[in-house]
Wavefront OBJ file of the C-alpha trace (Angstrom):
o trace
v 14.072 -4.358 5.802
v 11.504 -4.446 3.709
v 11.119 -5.903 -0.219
v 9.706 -4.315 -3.070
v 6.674 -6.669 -2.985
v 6.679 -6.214 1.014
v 6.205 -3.011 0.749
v 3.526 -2.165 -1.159
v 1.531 -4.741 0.472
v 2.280 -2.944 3.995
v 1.463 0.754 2.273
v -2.111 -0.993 0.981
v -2.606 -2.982 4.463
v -1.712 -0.162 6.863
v -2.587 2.656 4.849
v -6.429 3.627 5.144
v -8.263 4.064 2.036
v -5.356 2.982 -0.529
v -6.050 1.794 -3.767
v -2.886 0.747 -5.471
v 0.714 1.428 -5.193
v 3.783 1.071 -7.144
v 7.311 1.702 -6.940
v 8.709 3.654 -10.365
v 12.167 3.916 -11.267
v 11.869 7.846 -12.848
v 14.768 7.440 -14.419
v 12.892 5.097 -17.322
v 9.570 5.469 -16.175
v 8.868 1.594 -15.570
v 6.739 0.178 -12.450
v 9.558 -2.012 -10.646
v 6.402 -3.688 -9.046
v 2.926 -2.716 -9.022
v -0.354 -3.888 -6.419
v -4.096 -2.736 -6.172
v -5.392 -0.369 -9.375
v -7.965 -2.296 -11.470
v -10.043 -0.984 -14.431
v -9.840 2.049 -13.638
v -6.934 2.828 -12.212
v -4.074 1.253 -14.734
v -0.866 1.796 -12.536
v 1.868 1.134 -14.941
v 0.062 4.379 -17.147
v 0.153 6.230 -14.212
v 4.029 5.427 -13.105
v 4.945 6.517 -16.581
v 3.100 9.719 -16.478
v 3.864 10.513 -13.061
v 7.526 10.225 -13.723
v 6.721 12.981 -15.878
v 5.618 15.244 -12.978
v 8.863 14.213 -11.175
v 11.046 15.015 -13.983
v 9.831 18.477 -14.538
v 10.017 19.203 -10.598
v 12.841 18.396 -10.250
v 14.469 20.782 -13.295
v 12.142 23.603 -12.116
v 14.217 23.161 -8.651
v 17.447 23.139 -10.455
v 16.387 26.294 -13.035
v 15.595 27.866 -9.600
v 18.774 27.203 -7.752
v 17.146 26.157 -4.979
v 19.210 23.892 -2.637
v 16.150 21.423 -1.765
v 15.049 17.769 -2.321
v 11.507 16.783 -3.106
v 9.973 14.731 -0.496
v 6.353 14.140 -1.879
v 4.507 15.701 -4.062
v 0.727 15.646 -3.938
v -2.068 15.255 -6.578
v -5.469 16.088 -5.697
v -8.073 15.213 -7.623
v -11.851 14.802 -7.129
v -12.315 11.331 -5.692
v -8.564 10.714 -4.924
v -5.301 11.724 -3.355
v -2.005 10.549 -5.479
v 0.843 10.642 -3.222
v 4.704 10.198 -4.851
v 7.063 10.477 -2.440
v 10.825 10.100 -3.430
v 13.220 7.546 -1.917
v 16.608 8.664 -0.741
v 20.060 6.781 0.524
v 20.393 2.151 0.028
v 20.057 2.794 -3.696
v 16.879 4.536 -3.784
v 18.223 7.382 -6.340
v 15.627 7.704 -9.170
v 13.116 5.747 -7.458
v 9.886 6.933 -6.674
v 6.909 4.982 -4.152
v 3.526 6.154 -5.410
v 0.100 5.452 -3.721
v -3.160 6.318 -4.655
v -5.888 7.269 -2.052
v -9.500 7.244 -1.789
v -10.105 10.979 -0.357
v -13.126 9.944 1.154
v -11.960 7.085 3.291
v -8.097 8.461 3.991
v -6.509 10.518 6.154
v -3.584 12.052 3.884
v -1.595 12.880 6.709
v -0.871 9.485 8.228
v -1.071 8.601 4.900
v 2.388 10.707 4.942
v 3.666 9.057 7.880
v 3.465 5.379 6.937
v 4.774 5.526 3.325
v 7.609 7.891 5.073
v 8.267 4.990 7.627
v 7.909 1.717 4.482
v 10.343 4.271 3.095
v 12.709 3.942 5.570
v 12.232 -0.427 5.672
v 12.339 -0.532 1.908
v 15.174 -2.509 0.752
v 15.605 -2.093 -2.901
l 1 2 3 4 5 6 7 8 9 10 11 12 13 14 15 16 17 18 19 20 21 22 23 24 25 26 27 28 29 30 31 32 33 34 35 36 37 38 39 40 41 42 43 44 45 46 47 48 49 50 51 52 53 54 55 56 57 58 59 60 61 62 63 64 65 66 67 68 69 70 71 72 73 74 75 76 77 78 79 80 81 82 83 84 85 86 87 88 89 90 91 92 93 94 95 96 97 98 99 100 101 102 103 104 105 106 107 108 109 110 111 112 113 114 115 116 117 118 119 120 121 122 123 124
């Protein structure tokens, strides 16, 4: 099992081109922990505006009826890839991991794969 701080370090370490991570609790829109951004990239802005996003998917599924969960949901923008992908089961309810990508250096699909697998060693 992994900790907060644990995993974000693994999804910047193992994850090719990251750039910063965070985990966001969607519910309040607060970072519960935060690594890699800078300047430019101010992640605690971007967990409360992305919890925005997740919030308005999720009552656009429920206005819909549709019997689904969100598993990620995928920004792409000119230089980057912002991946939030949605933790289920231990307590991860309202919890969101969100990683930011440098399109020209990842590869978005195992990009997929490993924040799917810290999902599944995150202990929160």
């Amino acid at each position: 099992m992994l900790s907060v701080e644990t995993a974000l370090k693994e999804a910047i370490a193992s994850i090719e081109g990251s750039v910063g991570a965070a985990l966001v609790d969607y519910t309040s829109g607060m970072a519960l922990g935060t690594l890699g951004g800078g300047k430019d990239l101010d992640l605690a802005v971007a967990a409360a505006g992305n919890t925005d996003v997740i919030r308005a998917k999720v009552r656009a599924i429920e206005l819909l009826g549709l019997n689904e969960e969100i598993e990620d949901v995928l920004i792409t923008l000119g230089s980057q890839y912002h991946l939030i992908r949605l933790l289920r089961g231990r307590g991860g309810n309202g919890l969101f991991l969100y990683l930011v990508l440098d399109k020209s250096r990842a590869n978005l699909a195992m990009a997929r794969h490993q924040l799917k697998r810290i999902e599944a060693e995150l202990e929160v």
